[in-house]
PALUM-343714 format. One line per field, with one value per residue (C-alpha): residue number from 1; residue in one letter; z, y, x. Coordinates in Angstrom, 2 decimals, padded with zeros to 5 digits. Last residue first. Layout:
// PALUM-343714
k NUM  ...
r A  ...
c3 Z  ...
c2 Y  ...
c1 X  ...
//
This chain:
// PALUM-343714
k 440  439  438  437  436  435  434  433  432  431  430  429  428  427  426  425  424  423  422  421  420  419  418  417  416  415  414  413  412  411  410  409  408  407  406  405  404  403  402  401  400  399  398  397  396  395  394  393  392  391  390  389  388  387  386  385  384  383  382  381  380  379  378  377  376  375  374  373  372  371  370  369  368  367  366  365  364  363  362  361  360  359  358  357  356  355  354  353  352  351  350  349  348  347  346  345  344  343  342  341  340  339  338  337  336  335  334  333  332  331  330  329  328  327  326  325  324  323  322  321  320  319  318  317  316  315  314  313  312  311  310  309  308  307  306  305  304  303  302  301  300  299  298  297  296  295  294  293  292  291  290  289  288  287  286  285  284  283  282  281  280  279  278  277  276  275  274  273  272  271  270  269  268  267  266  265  264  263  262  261  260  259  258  257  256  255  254  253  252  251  250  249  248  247  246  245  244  243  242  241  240  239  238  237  236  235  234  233  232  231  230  229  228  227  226  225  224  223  222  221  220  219  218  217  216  215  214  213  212  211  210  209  208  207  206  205  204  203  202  201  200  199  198  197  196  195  194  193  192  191  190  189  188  187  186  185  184  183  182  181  180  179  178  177  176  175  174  173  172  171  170  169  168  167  166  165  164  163  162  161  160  159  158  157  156  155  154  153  152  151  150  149  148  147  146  145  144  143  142  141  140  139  138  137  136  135  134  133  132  131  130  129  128  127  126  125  124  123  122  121  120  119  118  117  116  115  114  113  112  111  110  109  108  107  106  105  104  103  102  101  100  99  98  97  96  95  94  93  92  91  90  89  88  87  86  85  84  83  82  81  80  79  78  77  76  75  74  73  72  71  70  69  68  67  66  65  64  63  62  61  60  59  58  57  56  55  54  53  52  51  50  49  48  47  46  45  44  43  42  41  40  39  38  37  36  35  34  33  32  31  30  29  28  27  26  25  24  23  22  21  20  19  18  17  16  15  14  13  12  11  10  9  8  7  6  5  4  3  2  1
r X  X  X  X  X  X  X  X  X  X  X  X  X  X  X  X  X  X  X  X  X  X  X  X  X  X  X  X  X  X  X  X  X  X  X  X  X  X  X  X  X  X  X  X  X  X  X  X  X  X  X  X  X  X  X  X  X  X  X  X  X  X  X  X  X  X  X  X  X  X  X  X  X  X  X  X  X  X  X  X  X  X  X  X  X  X  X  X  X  X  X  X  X  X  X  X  X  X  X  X  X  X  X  X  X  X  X  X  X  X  X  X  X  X  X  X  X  X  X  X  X  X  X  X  X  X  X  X  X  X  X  X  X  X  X  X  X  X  X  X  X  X  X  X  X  X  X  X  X  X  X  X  X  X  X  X  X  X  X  X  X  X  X  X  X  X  X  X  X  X  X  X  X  X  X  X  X  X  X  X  X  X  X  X  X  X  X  X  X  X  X  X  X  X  X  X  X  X  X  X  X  X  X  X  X  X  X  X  X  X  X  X  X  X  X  X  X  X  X  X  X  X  X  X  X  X  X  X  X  X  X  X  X  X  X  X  X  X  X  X  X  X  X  X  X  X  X  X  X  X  X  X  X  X  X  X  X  X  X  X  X  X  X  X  X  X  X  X  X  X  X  X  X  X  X  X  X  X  X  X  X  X  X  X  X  X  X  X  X  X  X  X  X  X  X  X  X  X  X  X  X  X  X  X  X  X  X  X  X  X  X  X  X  X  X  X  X  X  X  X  X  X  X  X  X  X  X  X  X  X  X  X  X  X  X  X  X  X  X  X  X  X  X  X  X  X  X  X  X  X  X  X  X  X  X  X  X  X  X  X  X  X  X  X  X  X  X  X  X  X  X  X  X  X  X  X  X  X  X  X  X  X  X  X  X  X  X  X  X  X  X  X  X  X  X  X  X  X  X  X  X  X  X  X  X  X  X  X  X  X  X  X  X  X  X  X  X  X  X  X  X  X  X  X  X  X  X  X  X  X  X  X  X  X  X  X  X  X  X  X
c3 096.34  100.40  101.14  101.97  101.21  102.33  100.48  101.60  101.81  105.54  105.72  104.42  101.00  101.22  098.10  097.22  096.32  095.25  092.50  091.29  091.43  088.97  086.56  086.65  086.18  082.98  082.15  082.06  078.62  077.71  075.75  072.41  070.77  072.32  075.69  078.62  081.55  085.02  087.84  090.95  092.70  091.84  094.26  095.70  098.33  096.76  097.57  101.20  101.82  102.71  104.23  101.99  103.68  105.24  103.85  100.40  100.68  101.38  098.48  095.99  097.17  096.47  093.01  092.43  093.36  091.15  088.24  089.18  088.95  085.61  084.00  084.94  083.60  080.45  079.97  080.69  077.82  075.83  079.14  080.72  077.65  077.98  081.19  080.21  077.56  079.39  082.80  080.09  079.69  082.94  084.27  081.73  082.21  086.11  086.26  083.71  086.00  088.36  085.77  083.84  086.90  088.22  084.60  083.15  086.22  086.70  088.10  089.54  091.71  091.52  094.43  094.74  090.89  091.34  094.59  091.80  088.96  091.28  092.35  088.67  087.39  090.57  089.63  085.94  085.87  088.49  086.21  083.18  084.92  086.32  083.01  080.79  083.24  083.28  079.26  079.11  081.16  079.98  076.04  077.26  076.85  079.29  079.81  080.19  083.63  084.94  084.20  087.59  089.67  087.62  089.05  092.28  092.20  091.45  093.33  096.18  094.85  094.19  097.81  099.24  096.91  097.57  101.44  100.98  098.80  100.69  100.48  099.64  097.03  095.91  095.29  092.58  090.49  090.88  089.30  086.48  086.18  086.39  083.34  080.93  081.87  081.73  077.90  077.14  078.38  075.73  073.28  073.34  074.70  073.86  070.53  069.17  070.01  068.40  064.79  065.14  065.43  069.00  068.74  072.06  070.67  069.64  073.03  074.55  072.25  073.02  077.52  077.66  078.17  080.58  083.35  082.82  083.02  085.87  088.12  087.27  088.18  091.85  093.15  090.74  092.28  095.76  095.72  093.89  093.03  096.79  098.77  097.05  096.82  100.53  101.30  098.03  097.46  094.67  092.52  092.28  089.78  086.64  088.35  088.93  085.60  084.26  082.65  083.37  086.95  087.55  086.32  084.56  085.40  082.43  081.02  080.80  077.35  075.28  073.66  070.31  068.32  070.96  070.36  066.38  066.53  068.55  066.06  063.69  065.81  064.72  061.00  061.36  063.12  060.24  057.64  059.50  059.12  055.72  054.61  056.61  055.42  055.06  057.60  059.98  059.76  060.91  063.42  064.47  064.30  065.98  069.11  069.46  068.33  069.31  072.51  073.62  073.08  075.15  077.47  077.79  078.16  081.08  082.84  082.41  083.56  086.67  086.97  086.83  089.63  091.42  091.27  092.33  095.92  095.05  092.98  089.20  086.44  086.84  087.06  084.07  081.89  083.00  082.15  078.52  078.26  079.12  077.02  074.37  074.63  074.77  071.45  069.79  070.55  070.71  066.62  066.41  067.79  066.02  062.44  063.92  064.90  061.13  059.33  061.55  060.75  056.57  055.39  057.26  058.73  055.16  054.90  052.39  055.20  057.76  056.95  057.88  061.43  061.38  059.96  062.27  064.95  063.45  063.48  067.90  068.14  066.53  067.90  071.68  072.12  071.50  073.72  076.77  076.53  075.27  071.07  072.04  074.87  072.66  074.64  076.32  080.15  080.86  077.73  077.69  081.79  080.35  077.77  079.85  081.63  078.39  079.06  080.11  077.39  074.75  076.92  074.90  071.86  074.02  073.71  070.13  070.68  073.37  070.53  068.21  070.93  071.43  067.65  064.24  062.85  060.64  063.38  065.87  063.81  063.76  067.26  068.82  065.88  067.26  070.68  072.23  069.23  068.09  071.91  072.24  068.81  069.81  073.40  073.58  071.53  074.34  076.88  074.39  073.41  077.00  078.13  075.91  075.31  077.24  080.56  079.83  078.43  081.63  083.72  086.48
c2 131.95  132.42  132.97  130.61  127.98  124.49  121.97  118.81  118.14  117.13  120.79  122.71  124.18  127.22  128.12  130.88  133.44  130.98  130.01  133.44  134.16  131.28  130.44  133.60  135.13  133.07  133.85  138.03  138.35  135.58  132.69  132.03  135.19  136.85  136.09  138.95  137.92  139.07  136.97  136.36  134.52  131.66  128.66  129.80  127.17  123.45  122.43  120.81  117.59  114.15  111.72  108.49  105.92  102.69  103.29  104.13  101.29  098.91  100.18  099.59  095.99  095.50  096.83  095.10  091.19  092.19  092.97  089.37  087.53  089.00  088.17  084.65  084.45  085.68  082.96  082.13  082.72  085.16  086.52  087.46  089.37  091.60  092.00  093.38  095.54  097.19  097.27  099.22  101.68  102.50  102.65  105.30  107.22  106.93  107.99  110.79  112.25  113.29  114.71  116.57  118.13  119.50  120.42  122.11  123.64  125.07  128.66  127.36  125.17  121.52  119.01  120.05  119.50  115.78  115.10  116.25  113.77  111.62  111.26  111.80  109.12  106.49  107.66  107.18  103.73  102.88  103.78  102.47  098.93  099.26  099.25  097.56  094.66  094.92  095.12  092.34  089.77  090.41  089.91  086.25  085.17  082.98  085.41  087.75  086.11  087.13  091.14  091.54  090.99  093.96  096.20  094.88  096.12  099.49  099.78  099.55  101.97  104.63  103.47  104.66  107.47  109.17  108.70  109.92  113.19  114.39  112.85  115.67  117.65  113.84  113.78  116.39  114.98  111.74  112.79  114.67  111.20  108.69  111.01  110.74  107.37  105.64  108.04  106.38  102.80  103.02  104.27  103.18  099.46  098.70  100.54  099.93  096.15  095.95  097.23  094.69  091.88  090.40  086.55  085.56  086.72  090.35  090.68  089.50  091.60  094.62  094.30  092.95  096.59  097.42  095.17  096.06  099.83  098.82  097.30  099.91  102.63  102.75  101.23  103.53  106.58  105.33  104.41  107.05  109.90  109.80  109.22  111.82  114.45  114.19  117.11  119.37  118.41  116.01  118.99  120.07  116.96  119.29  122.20  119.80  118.63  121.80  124.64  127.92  129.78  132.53  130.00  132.01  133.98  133.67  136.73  135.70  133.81  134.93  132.83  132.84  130.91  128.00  127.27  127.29  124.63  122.30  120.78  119.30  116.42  116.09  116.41  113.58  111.21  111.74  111.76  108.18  106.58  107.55  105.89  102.60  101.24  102.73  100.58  098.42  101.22  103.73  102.14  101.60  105.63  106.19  103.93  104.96  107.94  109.46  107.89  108.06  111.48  111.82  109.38  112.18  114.98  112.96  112.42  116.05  117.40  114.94  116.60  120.34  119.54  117.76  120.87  123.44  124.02  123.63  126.70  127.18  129.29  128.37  124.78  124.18  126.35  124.29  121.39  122.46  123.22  119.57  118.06  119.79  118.37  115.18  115.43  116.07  113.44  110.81  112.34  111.26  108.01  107.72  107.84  105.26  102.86  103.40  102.76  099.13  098.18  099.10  095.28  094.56  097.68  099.19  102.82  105.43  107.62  107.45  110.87  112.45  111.48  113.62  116.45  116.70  116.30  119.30  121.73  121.07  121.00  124.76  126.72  125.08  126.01  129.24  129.11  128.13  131.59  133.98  135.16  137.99  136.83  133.71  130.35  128.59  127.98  125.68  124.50  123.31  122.13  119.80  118.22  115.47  115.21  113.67  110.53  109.07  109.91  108.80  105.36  104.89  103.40  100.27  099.66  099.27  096.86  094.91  094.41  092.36  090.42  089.54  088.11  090.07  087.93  091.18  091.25  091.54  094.99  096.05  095.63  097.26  099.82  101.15  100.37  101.46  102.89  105.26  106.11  107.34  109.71  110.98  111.01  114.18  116.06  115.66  117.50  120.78  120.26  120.45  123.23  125.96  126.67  123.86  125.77  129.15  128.99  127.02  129.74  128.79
c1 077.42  077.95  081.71  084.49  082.77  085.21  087.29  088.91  092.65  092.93  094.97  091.96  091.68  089.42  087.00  085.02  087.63  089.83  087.25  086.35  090.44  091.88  089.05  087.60  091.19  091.01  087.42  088.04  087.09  085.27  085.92  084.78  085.77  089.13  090.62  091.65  093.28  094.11  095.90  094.42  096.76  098.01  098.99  102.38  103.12  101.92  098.53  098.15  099.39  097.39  099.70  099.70  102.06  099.98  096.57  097.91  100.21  097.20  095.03  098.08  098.48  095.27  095.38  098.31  096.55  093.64  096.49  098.14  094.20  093.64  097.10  096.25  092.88  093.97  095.99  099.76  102.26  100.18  098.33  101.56  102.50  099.70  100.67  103.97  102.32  099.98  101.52  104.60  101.77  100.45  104.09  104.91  101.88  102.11  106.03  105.11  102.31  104.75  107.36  104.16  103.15  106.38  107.80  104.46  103.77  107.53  106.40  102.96  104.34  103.04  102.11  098.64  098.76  100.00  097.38  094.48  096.14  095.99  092.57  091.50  093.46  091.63  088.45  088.80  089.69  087.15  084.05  085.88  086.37  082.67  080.62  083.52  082.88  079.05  078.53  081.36  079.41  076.19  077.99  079.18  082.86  084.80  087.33  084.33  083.69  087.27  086.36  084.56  087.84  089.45  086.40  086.62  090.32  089.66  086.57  088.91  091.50  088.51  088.18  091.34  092.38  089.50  089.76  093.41  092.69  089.66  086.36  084.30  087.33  087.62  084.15  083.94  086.45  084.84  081.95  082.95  085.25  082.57  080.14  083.02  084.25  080.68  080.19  083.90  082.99  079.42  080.88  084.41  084.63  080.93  080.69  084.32  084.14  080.29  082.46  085.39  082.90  082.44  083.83  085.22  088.90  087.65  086.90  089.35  092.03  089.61  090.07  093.55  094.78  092.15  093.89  097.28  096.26  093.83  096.74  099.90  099.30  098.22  101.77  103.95  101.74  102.52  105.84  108.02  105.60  103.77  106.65  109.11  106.37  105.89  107.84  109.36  112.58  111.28  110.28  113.68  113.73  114.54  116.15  118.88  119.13  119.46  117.14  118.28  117.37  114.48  111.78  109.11  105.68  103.56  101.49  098.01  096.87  095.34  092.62  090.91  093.34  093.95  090.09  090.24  093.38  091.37  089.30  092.77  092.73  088.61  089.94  092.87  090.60  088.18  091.14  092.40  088.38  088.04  091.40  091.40  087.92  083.96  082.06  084.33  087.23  084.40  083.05  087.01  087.42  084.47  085.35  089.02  089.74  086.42  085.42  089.43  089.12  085.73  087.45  090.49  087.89  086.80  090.20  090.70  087.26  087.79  091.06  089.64  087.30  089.50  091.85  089.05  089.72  093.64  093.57  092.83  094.73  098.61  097.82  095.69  098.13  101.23  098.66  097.87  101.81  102.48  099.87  100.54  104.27  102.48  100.26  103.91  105.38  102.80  102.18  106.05  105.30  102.45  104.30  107.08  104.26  102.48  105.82  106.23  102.45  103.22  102.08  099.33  098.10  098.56  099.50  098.32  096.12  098.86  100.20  097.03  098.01  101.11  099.31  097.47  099.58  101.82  098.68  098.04  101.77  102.56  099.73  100.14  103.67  102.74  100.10  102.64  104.01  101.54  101.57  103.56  105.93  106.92  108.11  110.88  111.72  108.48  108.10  112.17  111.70  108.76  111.32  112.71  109.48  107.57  109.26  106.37  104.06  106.63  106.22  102.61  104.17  105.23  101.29  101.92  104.68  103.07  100.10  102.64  103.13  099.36  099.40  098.50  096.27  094.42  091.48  094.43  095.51  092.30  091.30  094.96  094.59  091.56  091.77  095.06  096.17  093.36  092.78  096.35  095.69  092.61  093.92  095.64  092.36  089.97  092.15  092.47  089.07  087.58  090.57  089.50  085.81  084.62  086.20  085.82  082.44  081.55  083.17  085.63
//
């Protein structure tokens, strides 16, 4: 995979599908608490986030449906990435106070939309690399995501504290809007399409294959749901031990997002070392240390928050990037938008409603005990990957080499670069780690 090919397409792509998540998990989570809004009122913007998960009810529609000319999943691409825009302008004339049900029911639609690019992005993702290269991809993913988050989260609230609503919407709206030159420049290889129409059946196929059943239905529900819960509580306790709305954005966005960024270009990497189960074993461990290490901030104290937001977003990405990686193993590259998308779907939507239910834990119970019950998943997550994870080789029918040819900012040829220069160096063993195949 070439560098040009990789930040010239997939970085922004990645980045841009949580501008608009990281805008309303931190950004309008802190602003709208600043305003008095109360920890319920939160749940409800966190409930936003189940678009995400139901995103597999259309997957089998990008999969099936798309333009020849302008490339199958790109086409899906040109009309989302514009529409999102657009969608976030629209909230420039709101009021968080008075106009908070209006601005839900905008994002929604913008959730939408940012999630059906998410599911041809990923179709794309796993038609072009091979298992040797999948954690690498993933931790490029998970990063991109924090570099999103970075952005519509931490730079957007900066710029609320600063300038006000209006300048910091049309500079979320512009950097959405980013994109849009990237998907113009690249063609897309031909697409190889499901044979049969899209039905229910064809939907969950996925679940035939063996050991998807185990690892989407109990083991990715189990690892979802402890750091989500967790990381949701993180701004609102902030904001309630007296950080200003501006020193929020910087710790939980700047500084967390550049500890994600960096922790998941890492972890990607080490899961291909590890192997899938080890991986999934101790980012699971530091998972729950992690959510152990945010009890002192309860209590306030800016040491304690620096190191909590340290390790929680070092953990947080590991433990996305691990499964993300088993979740394209698991995908065939003729319905990669609907197997991917339907196996990351049960973690998205999980991952959000943690966040809200635990959320309202903490309203009737305390921080502390939300805290303690997300520890007390984590560990039960680590003991069921011990107990039941098997680690599987990719999925039958991992592309071949298949040839490309991309305009202006990436490369002619990058795309088979991304899917044959990588095979051709890497072998996938049956313990899920990677070997050299042939000498740089």
């Amino acid at each position: 995979m070439t560098n040009r090919a990789v930040f010239g397409l997939f970085l922004p792509l990645y980045g841009s599908q949580f501008l608009a998540i990281g805008f309303l998990f931190t950004a309008l989570t802190a602003i709208t608490r600043d305003r008095g809004g109360s920890l319920e009122d939160i749940g409800i913007i966190y409930a936003v986030g189940f678009v995400w998960a139901l995103k597999f009810l259309w997957a089998p529609l990008v999969d099936r449906f798309g333009s020849r000319r302008r490339g199958h999943y790109r086409s899906w691409l040109v009309v989302t990435q514009p529409a999102a825009a657009l969608g976030i302008v629209a909230l420039a004339p709101l009021d968080v106070g008075d106009d908070l049900g209006i601005i839900i029911a905008l994002l929604t639609v913008v959730a939408i939309l940012s999630a059906t690019q998410d599911i041809a992005t990923d179709a794309l993702a796993v038609r072009l690399t091979s298992g040797g290269s999948r954690g690498g991809i993933n931790g490029l993913q998970i990063g991109a995501n924090f570099v999103g988050d970075v952005v519509g989260g931490g730079l957007v609230l900066v710029m609320y504290d600063f300038f006000g609503w209006v300048p910091a919407i049309l500079t979320l709206a512009a950097v959405v809007a980013v994109p849009i030159l990237f998907i113009r420049r690249f063609t897309e290889p031909p697409a190889q399409l499901p044979a049969d129409p899209v039905r229910r059946g064809t939907m969950f196929s996925v679940f035939r294959r063996p050991g998807v059943s185990r690892w989407a239905l109990v083991q990715t529900p189990l690892l979802a749901i402890a750091m989500p819960g967790a990381y949701g509580l993180l701004v609102p306790m902030l904001v309630d031990s007296g950080l200003s709305i501006g020193m929020v954005g910087l710790l939980t966005n700047a500084l967390g997002g550049i500890i994600g960024i960096a922790a998941a270009v890492v972890a990607g990497m080490w899961v291909e070392r590890l192997g899938r189960r080890r991986a999934l074993v101790w980012y699971g461990i530091g998972q729950a240390v992690a959510i152990a290490m945010m009890l002192p901030v309860v209590t306030g104290g800016l040491f304690w928050s620096v190191v909590a937001i340290v390790v929680v977003n070092v953990f947080n990405s590991a433990v996305f990037v691990a499964m993300y990686t088993v979740n394209m193993d698991h995908s065939r590259p003729e319905r990669a938008g609907s197997d991917f998308t339907i196996q990351t779907s049960i973690s998205l939507g999980l991952r959000f409603a943690a966040a809200a239910v635990v959320a309202s834990i903490a309203d009737t119970a305390g921080y502390t005990a939300a805290l303690l019950t997300c520890v007390a998943a984590a560990v039960v997550a680590v003991l069921a990957v011990l107990v039941l994870y098997r680690d599987a080789e990719p999925a039958a029918g991992t592309p071949a080499r298949i040839p490309a040819t991309t305009e202006a900012s990436v490369p002619v040829g990058s795309a088979a670069e991304m899917s044959a220069g990588v095979s051709d160096r890497h072998t996938t063993n049956p313990s899920g780690r990677t070997s050299t195949a042939t000498s740089p």
